[in-house]
C-alpha positions in Angstrom: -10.4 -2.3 19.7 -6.8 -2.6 19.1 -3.7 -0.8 21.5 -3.0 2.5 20.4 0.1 3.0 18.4 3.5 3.8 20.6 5.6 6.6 19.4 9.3 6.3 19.4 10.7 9.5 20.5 12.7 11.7 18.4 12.1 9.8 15.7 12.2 10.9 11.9 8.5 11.5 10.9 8.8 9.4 8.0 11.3 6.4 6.4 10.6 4.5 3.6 13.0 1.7 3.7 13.1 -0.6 0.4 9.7 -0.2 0.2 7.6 -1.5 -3.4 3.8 -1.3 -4.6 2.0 -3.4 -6.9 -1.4 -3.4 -8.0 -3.0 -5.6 -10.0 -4.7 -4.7 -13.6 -6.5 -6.2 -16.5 -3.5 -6.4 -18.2 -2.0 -8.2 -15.1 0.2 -6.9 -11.9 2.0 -3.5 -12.1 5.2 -2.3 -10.5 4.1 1.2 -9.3 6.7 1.9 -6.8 10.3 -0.6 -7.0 12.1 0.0 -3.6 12.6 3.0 -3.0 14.3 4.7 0.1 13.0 7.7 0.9 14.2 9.6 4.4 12.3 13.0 5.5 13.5 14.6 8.9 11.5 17.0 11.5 11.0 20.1 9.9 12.7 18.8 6.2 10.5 20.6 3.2 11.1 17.9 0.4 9.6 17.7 -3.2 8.8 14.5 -5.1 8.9 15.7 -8.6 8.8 13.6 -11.6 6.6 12.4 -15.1 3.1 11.2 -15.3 3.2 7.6 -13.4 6.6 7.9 -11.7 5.0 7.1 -8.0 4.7 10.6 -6.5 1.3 10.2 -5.8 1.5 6.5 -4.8 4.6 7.5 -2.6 2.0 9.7 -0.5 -0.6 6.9 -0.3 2.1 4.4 1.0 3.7 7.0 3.4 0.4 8.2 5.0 -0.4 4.6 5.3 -3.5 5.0 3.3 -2.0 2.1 0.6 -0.2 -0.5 2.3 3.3 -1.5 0.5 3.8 -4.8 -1.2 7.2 -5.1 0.3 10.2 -3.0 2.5 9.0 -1.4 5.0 6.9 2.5 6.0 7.7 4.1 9.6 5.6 6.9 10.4 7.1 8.5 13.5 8.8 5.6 14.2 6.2 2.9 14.1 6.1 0.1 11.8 2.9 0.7 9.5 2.9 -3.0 8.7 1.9 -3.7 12.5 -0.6 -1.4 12.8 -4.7 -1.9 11.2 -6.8 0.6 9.5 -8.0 2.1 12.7 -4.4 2.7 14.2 -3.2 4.2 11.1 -5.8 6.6 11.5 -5.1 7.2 15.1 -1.7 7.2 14.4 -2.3 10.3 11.9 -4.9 12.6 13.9 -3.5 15.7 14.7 -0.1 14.3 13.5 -0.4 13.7 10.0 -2.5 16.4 7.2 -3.0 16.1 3.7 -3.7 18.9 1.2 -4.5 17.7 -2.6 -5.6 19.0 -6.1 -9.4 19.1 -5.9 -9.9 20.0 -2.3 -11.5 17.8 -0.9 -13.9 20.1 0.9 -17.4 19.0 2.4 -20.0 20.5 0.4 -22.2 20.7 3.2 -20.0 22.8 5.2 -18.9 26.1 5.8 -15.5 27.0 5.3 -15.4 27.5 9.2 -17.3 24.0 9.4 -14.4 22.2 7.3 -11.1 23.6 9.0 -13.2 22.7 12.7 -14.0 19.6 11.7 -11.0 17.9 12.1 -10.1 19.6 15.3 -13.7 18.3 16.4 -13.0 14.5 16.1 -9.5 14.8 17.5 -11.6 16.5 20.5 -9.6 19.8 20.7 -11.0 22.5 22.8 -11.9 25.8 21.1 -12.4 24.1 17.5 -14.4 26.7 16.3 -12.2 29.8 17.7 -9.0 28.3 16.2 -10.9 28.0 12.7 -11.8 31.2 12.5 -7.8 32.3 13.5 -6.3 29.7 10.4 -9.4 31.5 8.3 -7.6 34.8 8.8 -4.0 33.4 8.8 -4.6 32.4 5.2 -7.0 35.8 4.6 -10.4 34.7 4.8 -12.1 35.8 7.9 -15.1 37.2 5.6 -15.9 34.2 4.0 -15.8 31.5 7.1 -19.9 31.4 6.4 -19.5 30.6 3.0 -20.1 27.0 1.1 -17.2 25.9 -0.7 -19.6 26.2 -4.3 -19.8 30.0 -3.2 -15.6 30.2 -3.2 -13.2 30.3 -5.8 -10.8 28.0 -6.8 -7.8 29.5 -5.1 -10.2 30.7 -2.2 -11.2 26.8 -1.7 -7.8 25.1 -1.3 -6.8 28.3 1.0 -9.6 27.0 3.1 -8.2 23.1 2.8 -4.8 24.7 3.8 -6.3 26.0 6.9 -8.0 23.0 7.8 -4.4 21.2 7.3 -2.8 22.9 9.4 -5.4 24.4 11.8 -3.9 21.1 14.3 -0.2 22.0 13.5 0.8 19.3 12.7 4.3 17.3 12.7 3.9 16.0 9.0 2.0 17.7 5.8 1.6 15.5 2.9 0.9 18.0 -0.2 0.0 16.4 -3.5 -0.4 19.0 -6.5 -1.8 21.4 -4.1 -1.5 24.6 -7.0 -2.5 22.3 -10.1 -5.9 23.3 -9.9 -5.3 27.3 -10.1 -4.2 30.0 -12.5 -1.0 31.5 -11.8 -1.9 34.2 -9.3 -3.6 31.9 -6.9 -1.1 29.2 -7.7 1.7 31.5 -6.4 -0.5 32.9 -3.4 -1.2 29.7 -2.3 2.6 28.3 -2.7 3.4 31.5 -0.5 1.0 30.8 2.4 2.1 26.9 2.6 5.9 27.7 2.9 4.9 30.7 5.2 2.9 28.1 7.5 4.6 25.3 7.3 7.5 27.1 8.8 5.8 28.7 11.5 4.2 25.4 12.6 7.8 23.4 12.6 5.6 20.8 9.9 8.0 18.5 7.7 6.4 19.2 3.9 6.6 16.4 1.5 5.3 18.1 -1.8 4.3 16.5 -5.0 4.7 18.9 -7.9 5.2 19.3 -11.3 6.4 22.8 -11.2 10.1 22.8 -10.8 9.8 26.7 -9.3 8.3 25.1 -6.9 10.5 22.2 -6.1 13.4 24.8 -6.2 11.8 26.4 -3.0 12.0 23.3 -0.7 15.0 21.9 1.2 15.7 19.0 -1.3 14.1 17.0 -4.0 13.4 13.2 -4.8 13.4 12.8 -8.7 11.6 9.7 -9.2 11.2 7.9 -12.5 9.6 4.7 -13.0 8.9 3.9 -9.1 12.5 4.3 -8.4 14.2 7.2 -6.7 16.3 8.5 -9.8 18.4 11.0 -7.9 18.1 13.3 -5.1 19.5 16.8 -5.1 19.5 19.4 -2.3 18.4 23.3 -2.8 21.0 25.6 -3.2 21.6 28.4 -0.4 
């Protein structure tokens, strides 16, 4: 078993310092991400936005420290990813670190109350089940915590992956497409209840979208264009 990550205190919850991807292919090796520097602070909401096969996506796999980076260097909270295996990344992201994405991601073989506990089970918190059933109702579902995801609707389903998110409040939420999925109405509910919570938890928000109206509501965004950072612009008052 390896030594549990150490934390460096007060430290920005992510940097990406000169930091490249690539992958091989058929075809060859591709350049998905070409050193980029990418800074988030406690608390920063920040929106990666950008064409089909810019990096956004492949930013969040590096960052999260699901993808590990061909080059430069990721620190998640301080640490140096490149020092830490696959078991330490992951116990470097419990309770820490959430992701919400496009399809959900929700187990089929559990409740809605089931999924958001789950996490909070494995990371051993006391009163898992209670403090699902309290995130069911913060994002207005406390009637259908019994329910399998099949038996929700779209919008009703990534509320319940939002819960589950943020159920452990944590210090970082990685958000890839999270309204791509939904029509307009849930799109714009759902857009409503992440900014609502992930101010009220203190969470930094890194959100990949395609939706400008929705870049426009966080603190600044990272254009990125062919795995580079293109420009970076913050939100008007």
């Amino acid at each position: 078993m390896t030594e549990a990550p150490v934390l460096t205190t007060g430290a920005d919850p992510l940097v990406l310092e000169n930091v490249s991807l690539t992958l091989p292919s058929a075809a060859g090796p591709v350049e998905i991400l070409r050193g980029l520097d990418v800074r988030i602070g406690s608390g920063e909401r920040v929106a990666l936005v950008g064409p089909s096969g810019s990096g956004k996506s492949s930013l969040i796999a590096v960052a999260a420290g699901l993808e590990r980076p061909s080059g430069g260097r990721v620190l998640l909270f301080g640490q140096d990813l490149a020092g830490v295996d696959e078991d330490g990344r992951a116990r470097l992201r419990r309770g820490r670190v959430s992701l919400v994405f496009q399809s959900f991601h929700l187990l089929p073989n559990m409740t809605a109350e089931e999924n958001v506990a789950a996490p909070l089970e494995i990371a051993r918190t006391p009163g898992a089940t209670d403090t699902a059933k309290a995130w069911l109702d913060r994002v207005g579902l406390s009637a259908r915590g019994r329910h399998y995801p099949h038996q929700l609707s779209g919008g009703e389903q990534q509320r319940v992956a939002l819960a589950r998110a943020l159920a452990c409040r944590p210090a970082l939420l990685f958000a890839d497409e999270p309204t791509g999925n939904l029509d307009a109405a849930n799109a714009a509910h759902v857009a409503d209840l992440m900014f609502d919570l992930v101010t009220e938890t203190g969470a930094a928000l890194v959100l990949v979208t395609h939706e400008e109206t929705l870049a426009a509501r966080a603190d600044r965004t990272v254009r990125l264009r062919d795995g580079r950072v293109a420009r970076e612009s913050l939100t008007p008052a």
